[in-house]
MIPA-94557 format. One record per atom (N, C-alpha, C, O): x, y, z; residue in three letters. Coordinates in steps of 0.05 Angstrom, whole numbers, plus 5000, padded with zeros to 4 digits. Each point is the difference from the previous one (the first is absolute). Layout:
N
XYZALA ...
//
This chain:
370
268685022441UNK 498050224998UNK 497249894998UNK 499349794991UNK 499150425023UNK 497049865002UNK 498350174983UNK 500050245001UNK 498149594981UNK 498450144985UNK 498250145014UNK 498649895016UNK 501350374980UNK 496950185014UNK 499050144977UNK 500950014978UNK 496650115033UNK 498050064985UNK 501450244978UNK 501250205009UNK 498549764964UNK 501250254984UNK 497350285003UNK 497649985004UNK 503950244993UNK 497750184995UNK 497249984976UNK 500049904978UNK 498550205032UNK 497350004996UNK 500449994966UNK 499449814985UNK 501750445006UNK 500550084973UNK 501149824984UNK 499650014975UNK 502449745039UNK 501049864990UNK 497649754980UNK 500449914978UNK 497950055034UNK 498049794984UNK 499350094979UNK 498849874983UNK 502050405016UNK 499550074969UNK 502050064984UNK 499949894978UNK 502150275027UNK 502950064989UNK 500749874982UNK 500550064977UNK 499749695035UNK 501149754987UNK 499049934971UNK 501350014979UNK 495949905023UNK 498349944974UNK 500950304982UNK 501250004979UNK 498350165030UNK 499650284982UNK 502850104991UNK 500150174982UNK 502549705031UNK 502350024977UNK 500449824983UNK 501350024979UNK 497749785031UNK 499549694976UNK 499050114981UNK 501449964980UNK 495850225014UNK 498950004976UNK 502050264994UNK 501349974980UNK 499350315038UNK 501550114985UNK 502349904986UNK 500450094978UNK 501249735032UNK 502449874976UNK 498649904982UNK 501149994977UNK 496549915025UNK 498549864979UNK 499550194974UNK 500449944977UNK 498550315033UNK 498850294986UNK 503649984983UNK 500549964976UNK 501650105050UNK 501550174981UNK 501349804974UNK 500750094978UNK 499549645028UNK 501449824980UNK 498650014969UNK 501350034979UNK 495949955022UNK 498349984983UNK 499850334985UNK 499350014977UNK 501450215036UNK 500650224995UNK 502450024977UNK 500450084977UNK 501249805044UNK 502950064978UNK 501249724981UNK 502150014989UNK 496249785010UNK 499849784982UNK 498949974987UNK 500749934978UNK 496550125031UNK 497749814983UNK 499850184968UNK 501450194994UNK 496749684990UNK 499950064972UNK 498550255005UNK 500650234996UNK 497349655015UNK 497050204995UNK 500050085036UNK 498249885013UNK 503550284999UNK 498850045023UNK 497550055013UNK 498949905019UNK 500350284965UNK 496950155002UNK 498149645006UNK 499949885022UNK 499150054958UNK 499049714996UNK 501049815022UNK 498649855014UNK 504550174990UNK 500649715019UNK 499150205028UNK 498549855012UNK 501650395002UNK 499350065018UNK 496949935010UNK 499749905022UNK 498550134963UNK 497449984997UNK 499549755009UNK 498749955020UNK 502749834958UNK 499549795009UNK 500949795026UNK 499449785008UNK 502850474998UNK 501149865027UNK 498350075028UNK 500749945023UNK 497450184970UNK 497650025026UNK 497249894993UNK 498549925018UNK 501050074958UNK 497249944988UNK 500349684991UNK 499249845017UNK 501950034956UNK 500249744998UNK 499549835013UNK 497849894995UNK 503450025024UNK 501249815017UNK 496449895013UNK 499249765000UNK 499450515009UNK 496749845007UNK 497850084976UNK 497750075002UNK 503649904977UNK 498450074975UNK 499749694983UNK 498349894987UNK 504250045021UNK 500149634985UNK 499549785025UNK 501150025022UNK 497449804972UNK 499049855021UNK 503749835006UNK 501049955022UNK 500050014953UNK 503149845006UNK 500850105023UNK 499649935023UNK 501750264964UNK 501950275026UNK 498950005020UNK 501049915021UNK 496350204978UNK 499249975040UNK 499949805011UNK 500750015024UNK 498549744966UNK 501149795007UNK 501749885014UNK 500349895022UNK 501750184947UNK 502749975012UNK 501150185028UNK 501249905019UNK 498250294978UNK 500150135030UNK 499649945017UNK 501849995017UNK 495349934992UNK 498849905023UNK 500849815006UNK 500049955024UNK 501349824955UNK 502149705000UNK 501950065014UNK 500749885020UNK 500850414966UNK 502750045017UNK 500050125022UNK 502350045009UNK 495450085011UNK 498850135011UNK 499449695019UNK 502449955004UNK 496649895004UNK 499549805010UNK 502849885013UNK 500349935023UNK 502150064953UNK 502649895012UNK 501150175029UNK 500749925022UNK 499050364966UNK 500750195014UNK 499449965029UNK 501649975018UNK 495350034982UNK 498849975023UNK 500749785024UNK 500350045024UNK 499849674959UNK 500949835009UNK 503350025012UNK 500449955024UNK 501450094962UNK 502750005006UNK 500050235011UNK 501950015015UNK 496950194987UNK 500150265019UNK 499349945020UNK 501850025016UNK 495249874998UNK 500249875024UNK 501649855016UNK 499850035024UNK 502449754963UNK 501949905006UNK 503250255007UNK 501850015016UNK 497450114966UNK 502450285005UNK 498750075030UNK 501149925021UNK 497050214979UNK 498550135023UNK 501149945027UNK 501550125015UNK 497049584985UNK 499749875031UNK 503449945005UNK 500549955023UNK 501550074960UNK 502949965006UNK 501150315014UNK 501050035022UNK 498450184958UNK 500750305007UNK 498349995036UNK 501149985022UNK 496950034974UNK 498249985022UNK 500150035026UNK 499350175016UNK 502649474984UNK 501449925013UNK 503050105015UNK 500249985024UNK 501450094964UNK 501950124997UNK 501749954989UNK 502350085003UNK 496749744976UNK 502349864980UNK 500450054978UNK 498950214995UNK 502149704989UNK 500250034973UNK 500949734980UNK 501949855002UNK 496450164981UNK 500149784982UNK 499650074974UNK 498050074988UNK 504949885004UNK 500950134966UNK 500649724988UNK 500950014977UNK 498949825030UNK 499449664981UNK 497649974991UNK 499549764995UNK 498350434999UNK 497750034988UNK 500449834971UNK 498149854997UNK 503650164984UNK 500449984975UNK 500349744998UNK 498849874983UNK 503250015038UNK 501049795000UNK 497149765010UNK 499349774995UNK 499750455021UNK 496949755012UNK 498749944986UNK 499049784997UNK 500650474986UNK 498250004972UNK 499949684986UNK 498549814997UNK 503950284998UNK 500349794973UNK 500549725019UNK 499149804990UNK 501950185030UNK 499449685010UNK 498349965003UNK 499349804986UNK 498550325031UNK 496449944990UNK 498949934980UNK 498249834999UNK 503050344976UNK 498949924978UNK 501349744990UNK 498449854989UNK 503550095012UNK 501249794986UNK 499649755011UNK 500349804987UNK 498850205051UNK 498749835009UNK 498049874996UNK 499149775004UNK 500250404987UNK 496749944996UNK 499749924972UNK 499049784996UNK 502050394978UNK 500649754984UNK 500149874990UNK 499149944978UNK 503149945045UNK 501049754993UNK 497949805011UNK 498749854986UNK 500950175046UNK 498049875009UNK 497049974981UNK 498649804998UNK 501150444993UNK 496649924986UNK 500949944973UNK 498850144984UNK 502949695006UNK 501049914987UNK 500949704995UNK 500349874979UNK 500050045054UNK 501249765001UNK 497549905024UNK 500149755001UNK 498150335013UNK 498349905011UNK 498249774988UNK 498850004978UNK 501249825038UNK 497549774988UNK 497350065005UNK 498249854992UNK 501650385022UNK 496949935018UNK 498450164979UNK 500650064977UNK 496250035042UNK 498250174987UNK 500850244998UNK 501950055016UNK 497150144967UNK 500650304997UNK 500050165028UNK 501950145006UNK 495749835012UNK 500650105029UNK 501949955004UNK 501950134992UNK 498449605027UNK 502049885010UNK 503050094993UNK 501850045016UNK 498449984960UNK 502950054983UNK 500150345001UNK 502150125005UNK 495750004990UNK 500950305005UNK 500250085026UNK 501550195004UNK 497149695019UNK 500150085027UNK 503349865004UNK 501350205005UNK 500249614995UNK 502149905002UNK 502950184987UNK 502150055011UNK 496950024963UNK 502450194989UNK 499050305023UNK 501850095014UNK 496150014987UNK 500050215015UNK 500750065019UNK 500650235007UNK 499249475013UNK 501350085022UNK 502449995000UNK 501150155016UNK 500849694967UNK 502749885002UNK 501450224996UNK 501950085014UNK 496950084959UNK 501250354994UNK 499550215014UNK 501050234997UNK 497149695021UNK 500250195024UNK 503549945022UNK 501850175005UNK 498049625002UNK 500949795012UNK 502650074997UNK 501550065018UNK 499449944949UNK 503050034994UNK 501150315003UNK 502350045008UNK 496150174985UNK 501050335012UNK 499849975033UNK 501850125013UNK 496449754999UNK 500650045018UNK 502649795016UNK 500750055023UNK 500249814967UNK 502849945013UNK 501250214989UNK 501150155016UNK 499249904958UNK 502750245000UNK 500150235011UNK 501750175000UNK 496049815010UNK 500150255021UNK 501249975023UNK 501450165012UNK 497549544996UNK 500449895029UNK 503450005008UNK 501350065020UNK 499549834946UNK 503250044997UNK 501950185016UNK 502249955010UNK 496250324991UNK 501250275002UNK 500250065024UNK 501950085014UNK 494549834991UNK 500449905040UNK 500649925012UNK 499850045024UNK 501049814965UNK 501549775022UNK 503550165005UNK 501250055021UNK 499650014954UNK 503550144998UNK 498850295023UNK 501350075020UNK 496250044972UNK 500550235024UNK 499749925026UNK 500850155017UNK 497949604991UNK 500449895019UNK 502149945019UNK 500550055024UNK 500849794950UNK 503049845014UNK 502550204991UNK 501450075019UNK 499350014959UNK 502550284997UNK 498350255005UNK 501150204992UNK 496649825020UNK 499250354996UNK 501350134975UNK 501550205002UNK 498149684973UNK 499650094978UNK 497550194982UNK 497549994998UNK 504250144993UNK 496550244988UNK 498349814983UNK 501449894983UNK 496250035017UNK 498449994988UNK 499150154970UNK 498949884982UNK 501750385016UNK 500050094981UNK 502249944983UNK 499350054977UNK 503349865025UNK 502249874990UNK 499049784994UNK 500249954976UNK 498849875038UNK 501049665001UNK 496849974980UNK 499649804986UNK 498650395015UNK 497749904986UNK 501650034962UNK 500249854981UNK 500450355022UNK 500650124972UNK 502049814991UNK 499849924977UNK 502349975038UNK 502049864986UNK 498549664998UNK 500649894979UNK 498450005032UNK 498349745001UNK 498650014970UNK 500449854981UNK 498150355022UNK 499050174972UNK 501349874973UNK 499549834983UNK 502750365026UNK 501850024970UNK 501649704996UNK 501449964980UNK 498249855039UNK 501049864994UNK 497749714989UNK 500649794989UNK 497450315018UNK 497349764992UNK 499350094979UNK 498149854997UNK 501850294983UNK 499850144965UNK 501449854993UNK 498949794994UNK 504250225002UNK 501349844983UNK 499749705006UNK 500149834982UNK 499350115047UNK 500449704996UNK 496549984992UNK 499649765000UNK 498550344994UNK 497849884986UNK 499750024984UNK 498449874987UNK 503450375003UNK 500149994964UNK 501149714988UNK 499149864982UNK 503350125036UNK 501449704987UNK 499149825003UNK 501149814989UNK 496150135029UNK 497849755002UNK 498850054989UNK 498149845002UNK 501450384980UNK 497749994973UNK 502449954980UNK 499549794987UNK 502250295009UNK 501149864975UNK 500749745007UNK 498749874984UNK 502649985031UNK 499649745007UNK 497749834999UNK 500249755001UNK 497650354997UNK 497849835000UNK 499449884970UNK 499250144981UNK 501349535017UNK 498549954980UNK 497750054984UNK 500049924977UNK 497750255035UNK 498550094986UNK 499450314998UNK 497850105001UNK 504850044996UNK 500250245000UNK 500850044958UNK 499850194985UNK 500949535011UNK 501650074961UNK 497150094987UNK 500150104978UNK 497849895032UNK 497250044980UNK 500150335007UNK 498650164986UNK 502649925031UNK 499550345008UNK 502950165003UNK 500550215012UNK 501649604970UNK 502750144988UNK 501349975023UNK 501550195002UNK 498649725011UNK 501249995037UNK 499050225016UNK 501350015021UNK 496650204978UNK 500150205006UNK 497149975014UNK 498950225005UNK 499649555003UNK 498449985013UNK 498449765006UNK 499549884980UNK 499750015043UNK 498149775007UNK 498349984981UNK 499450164982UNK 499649555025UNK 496350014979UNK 498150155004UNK 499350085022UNK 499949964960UNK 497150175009UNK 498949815013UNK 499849774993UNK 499050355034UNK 496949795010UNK 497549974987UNK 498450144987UNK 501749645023UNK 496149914990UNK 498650195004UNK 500750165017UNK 496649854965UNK 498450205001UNK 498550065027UNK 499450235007UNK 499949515011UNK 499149985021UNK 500750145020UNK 498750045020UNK 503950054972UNK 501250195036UNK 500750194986UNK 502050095012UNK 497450094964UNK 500550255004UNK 497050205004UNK 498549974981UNK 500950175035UNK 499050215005UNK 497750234981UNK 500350204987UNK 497949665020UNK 498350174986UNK 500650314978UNK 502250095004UNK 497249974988UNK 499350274982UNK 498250135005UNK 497649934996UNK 503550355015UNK 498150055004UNK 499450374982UNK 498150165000UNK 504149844990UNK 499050214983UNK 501749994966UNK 501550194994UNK 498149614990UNK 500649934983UNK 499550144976UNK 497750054993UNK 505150074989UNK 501749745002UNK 502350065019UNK 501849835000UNK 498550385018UNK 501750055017UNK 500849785017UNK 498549814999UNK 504050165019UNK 499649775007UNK 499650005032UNK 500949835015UNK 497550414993UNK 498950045021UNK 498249795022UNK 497650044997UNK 502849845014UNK 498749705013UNK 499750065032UNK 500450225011UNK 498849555000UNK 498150025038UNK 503550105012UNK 500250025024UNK 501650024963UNK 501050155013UNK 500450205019UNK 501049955022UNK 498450244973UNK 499150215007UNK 498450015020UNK 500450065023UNK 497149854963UNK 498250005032UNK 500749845023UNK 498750035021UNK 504149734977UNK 500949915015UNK 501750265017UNK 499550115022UNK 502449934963UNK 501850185003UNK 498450245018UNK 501650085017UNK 496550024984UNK 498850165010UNK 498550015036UNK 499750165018UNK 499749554974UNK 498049795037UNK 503350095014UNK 500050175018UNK 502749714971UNK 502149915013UNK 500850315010UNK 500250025024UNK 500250164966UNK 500350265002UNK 498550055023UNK 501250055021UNK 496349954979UNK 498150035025UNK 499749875015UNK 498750095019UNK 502249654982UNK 500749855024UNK 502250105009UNK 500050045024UNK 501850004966UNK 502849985012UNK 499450395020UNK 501050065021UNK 497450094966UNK 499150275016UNK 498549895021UNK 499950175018UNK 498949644990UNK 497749995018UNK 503049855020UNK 500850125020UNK 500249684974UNK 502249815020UNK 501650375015UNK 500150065024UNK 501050104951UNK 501750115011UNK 498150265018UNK 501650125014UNK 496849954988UNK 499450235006UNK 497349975018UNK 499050195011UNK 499949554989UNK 497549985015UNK 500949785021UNK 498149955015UNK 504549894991UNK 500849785011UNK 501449975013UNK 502249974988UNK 498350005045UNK 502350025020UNK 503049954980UNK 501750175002UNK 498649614981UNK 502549924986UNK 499950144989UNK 502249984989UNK 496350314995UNK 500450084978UNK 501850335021UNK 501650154991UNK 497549855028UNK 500750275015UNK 503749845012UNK 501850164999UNK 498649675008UNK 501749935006UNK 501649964978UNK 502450055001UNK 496549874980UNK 502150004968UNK 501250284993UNK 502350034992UNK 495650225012UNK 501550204990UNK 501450145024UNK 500850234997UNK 499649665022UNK 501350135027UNK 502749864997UNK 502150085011UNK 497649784978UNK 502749894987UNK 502050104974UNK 502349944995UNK 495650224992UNK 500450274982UNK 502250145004UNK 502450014993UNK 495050165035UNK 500450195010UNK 502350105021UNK 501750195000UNK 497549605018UNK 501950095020UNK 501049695019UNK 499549935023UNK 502249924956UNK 502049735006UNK 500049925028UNK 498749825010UNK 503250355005UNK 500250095020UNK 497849975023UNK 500249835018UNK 497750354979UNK 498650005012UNK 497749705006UNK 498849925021UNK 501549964946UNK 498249765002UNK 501649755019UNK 498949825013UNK 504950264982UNK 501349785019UNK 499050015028UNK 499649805013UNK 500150484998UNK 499550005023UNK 497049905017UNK 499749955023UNK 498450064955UNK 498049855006UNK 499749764997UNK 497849924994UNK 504149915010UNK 500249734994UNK 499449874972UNK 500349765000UNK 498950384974UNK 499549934972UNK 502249874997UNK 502150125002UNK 497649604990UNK 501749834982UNK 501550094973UNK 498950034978UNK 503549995028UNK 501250134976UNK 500549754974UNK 500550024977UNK 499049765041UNK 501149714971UNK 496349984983UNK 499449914978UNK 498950205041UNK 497149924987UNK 499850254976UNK 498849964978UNK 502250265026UNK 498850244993UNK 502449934968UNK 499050054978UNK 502549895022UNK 502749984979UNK 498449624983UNK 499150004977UNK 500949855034UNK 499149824988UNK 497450054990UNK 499449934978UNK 499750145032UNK 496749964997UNK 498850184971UNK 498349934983UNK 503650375020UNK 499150274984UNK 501349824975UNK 498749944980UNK 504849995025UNK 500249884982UNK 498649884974UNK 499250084978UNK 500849685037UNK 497849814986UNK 498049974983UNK 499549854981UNK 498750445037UNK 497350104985UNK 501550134976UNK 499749934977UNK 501850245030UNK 501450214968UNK 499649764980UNK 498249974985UNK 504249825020UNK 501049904980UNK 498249774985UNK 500849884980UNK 496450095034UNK 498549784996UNK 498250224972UNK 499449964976UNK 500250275044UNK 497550164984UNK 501950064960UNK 499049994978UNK 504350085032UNK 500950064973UNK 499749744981UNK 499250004977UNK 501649825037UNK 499549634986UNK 497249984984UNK 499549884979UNK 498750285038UNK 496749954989UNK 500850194981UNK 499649904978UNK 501450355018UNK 499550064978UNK 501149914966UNK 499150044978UNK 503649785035UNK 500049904984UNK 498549744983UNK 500349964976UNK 497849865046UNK 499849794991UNK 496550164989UNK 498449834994UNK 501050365004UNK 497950154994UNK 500550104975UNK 498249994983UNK 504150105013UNK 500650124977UNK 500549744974UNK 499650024975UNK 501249785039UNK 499949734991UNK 497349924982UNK 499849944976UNK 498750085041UNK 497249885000UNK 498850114992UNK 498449874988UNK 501050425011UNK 498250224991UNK 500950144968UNK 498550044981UNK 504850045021UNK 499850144979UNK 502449884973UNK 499650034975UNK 503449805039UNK 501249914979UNK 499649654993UNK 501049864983UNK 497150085040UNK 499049704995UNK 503549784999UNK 499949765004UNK 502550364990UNK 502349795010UNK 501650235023UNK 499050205011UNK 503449714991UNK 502050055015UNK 502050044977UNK 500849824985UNK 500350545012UNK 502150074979UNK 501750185011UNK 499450195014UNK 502849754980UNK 502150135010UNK 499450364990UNK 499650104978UNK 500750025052UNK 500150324995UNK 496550015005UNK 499250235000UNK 499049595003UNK 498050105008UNK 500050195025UNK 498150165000UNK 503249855013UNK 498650095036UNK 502750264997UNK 501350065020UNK 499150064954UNK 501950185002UNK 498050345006UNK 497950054987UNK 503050085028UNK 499750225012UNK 497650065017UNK 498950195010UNK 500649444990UNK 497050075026UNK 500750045027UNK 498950195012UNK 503249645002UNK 501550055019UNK 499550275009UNK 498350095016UNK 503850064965UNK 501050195006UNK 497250315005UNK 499650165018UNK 498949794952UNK 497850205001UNK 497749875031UNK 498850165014UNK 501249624989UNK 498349905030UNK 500850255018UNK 498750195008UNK 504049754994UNK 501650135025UNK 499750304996UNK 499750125021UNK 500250074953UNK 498750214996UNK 497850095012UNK 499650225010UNK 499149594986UNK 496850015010UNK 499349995026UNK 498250155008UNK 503349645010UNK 500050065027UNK 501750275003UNK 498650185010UNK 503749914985UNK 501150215012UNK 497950245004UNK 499650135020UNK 498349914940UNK 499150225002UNK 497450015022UNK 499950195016UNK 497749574982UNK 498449845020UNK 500649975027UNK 498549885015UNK 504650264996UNK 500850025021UNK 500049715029UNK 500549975024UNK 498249814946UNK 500849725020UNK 496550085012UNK 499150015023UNK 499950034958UNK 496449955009UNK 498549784981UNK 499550064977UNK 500049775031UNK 498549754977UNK 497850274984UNK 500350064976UNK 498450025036UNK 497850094989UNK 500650154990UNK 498850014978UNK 503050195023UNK 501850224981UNK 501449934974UNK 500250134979UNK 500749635029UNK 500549774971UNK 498249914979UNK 500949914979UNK 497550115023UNK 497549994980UNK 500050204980UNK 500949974977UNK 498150245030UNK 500550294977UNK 503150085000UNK 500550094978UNK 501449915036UNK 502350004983UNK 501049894990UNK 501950094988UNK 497449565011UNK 500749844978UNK 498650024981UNK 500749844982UNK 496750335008UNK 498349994984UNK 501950304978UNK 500650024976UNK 499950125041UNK 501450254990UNK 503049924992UNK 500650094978UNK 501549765034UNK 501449944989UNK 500649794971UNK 501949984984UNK 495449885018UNK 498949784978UNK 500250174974UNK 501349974979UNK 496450275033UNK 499550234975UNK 502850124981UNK 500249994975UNK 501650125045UNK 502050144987UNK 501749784982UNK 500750044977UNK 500049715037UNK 501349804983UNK 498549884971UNK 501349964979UNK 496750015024UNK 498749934986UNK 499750184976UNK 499949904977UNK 499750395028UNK 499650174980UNK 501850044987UNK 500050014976UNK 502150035040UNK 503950014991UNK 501149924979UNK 501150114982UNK 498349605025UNK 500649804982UNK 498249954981UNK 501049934979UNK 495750085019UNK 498850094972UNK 500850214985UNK 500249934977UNK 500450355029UNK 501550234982UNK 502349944995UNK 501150174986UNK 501049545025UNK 502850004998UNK 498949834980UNK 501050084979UNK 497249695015UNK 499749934979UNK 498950134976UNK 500749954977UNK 497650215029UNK 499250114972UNK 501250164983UNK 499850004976UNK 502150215044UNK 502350224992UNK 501849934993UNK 501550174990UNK 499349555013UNK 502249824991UNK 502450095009UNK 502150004987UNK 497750085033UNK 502350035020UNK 502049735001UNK 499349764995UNK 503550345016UNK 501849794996UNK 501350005026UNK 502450005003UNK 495750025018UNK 501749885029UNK 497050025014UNK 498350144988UNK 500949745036UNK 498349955013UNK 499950285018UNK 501650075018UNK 496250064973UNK 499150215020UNK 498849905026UNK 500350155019UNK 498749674984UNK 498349915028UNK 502649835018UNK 499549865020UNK 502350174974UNK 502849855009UNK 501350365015UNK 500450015025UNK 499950234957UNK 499950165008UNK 499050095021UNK 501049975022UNK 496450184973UNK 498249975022UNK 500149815018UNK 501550105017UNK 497749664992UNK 501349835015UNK 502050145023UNK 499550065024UNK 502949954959UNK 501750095013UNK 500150345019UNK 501250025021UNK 497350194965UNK 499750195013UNK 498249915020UNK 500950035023UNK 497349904975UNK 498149945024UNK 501949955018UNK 500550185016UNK 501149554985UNK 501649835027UNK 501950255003UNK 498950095020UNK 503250074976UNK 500850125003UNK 499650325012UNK 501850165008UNK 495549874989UNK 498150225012UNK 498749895023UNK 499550145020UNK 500049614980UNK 499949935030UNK 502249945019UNK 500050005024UNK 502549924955UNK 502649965026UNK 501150185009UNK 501549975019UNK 498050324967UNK 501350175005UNK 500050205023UNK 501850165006UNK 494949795012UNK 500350115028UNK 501049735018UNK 500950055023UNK 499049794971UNK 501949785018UNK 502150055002UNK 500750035023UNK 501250014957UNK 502450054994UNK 500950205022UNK 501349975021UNK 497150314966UNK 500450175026UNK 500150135029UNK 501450165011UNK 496249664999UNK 499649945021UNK 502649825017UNK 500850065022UNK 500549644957UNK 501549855013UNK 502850165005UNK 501549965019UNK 498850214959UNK 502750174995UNK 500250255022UNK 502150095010UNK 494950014996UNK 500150215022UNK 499749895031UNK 500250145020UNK 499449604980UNK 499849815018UNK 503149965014UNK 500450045024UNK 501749894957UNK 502449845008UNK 501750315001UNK 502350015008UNK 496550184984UNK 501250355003UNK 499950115025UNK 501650175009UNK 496049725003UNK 499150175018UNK 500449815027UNK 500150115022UNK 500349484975UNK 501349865016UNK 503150025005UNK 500949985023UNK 500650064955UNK 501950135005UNK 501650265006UNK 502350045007UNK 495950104989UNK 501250295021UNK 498649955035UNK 500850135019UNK 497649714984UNK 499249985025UNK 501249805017UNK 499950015025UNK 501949724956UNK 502049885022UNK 501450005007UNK 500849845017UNK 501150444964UNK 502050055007UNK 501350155030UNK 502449995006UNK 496050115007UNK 500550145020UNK 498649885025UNK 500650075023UNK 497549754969UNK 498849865020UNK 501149704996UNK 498849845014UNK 503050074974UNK 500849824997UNK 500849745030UNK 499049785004UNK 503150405013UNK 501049845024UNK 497150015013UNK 499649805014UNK 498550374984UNK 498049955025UNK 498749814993UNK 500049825016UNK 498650144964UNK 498749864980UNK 501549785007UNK 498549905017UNK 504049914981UNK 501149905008UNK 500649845023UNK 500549765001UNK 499450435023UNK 500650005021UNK 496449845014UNK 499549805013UNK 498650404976UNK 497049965005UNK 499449604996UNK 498549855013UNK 503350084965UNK 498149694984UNK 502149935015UNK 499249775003UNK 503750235014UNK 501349845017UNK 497949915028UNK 499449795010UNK 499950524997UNK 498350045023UNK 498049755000UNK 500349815016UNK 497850194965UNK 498249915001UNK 500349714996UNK 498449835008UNK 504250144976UNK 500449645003UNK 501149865021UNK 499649765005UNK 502050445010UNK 500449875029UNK 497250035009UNK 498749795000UNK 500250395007UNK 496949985013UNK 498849684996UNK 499749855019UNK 499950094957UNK 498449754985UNK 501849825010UNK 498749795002UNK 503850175007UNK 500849765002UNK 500650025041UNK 501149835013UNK 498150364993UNK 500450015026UNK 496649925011UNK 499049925021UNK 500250144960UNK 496049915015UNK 499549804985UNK 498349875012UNK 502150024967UNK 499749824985UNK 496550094985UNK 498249854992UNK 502250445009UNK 497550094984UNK 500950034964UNK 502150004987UNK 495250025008UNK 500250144970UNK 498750324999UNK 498650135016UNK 502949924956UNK 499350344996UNK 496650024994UNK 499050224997UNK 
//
């Protein structure tokens, strides 16, 4: 199934049942509803922390949403987001950890390497849809699930993981982490990184022969084969970029906001990224304010889940309505899709049949292609 454009209404739907589950939980939980309502729209840019912290988590978004983007885009899909995450981060490190050189030198080196390492696991995926025509959206997700556990068990294996209970790398030197920029939040050049890359990646896709050929690969597969578009460039290449840009966010999140590599860091960025492109419809520049809006609702969620002393994670909730308010015209579309292919091959079946015989004797009698 090929991703197409959701309806108009949809860019908003989505966010606006997020906060309604948000409204009704805090309704039928919280202590002081009246009070936690209030402060679940007002707080959050009332404390320099909280907005902060928003715009922090708002920056990841952006970043690992661009990487969602240019994959959907494409015509692919890449759900090893989670898994890139955290090899980026743990790349990096380790590397700005064990480097001899100067602070440049050593941060440009872990940066690229954690670029470097999401993007093979991406490459992983392309290469299997290459050689088994394997789904990509399968082979990303299971690669995924299987690089968490084995990096969890190279942080507890690491000799200098006993000072952080096994449960995380060293902190890095002060030298390579990331300015402050709205303190004491731990908001840093993140962001405004996260933001150039967003708008670059709009100008490549939408102002750029490759960027019109990228989404014609989206759009209509088919049609791009017939124009001679390279199907191994468009799969490797989209790849790559996904899995490099989710790596940066991890070795960013590294560097900017938890200063080590800890197990369960890079948990539900993946997934909320991929939110963000669905609702952003796979537009870099559309990724900007709805990672800024999705930043908002999590962020506030989980300040009223703390103060109301709630005993399960509301922004895990939410979370989940969101992704499921966006899968849910996919769903039906693919379900009215294989409804409406199968009442139509049934009776056209032998011709249909008879037609792709036709045409392969043709091809092997002229020695043409289709």
């Amino acid at each position: 199934m090929k991703l197409k454009k959701l309806p108009a209404f949809q860019t908003l739907i989505s966010p606006a049942l997020g906060i309604l589950a948000c409204v009704f939980l805090i309704l039928v939980f919280g202590k002081t509803p009246a009070a936690a309502l209030k402060s679940l729209f007002t707080q959050t840019f009332t404390s320099a922390y909280y907005f902060g912290n928003m715009l922090n988590t708002a920056a990841f978004f952006m970043l690992a949403g661009s990487g969602s983007a240019i994959a959907i885009k494409s015509g692919n899909m890449n759900l090893g987001g989670e898994g890139q995450i955290y090899a980026g981060g743990f790349v990096g490190c380790v590397l700005l950890n064990a480097l001899p050189f100067s602070a440049p030198i050593s941060f440009f080196i872990a940066l690229s390497a954690s670029a470097a390492v999401g993007a093979l696991m991406a490459l992983f995926s392309a290469m299997l849809k290459e050689l088994r025509d394997a789904r990509v959206l399968l082979t990303t997700f299971l690669v995924s699930a299987a690089a968490i556990p084995f990096i969890d068990g190279l942080i507890t294996a690491s000799k200098n993981s006993s000072m952080t209970n096994m449960l995380a790398l060293p902190y890095i030197a002060d030298e390579y982490k990331l300015p402050q920029l709205l303190p004491p939040s731990p908001l840093s050049w993140s962001l405004p990184l996260a933001a150039v890359v967003c708008l670059a990646l709009w100008c490549l896709m939408f102002r750029t022969q490759t960027g019109r050929k990228l989404q014609l690969w989206g759009t209509a597969p088919q049609f791009a084969t017939y124009c001679g578009y390279s199907t191994r460039a468009n799969v490797y290449l989209t790849l790559a970029a996904s899995g490099a840009l989710h790596s940066l966010t991890g070795f960013f999140a590294v560097t900017g906001t938890y200063h080590t590599c800890h197990k369960g860091f890079y948990t539900n960025m993946g997934w909320n990224a991929l939110n963000v492109a669905l609702i952003a419809k796979s537009n870099p520049l559309a990724v900007i304010p709805v990672s800024l809006l999705l930043s908002w609702i999590f962020t506030s969620a989980s300040r009223v889940a703390l103060t109301q002393g709630f005993a399960f994670d509301i922004a895990g909730i939410v979370q989940s309505v969101i992704l499921f308010s966006i899968a849910i015209p996919f769903v039906r579309k693919a379900l009215a899709g294989q409804a409406a292919g199968i009442g139509s091959a049934t009776p056209h079946a032998s011709r249909g049949a008879a037609d792709s015989l036709g045409t392969q004797d043709n091809q092997n009698n002229t020695g043409g292609t289709a």
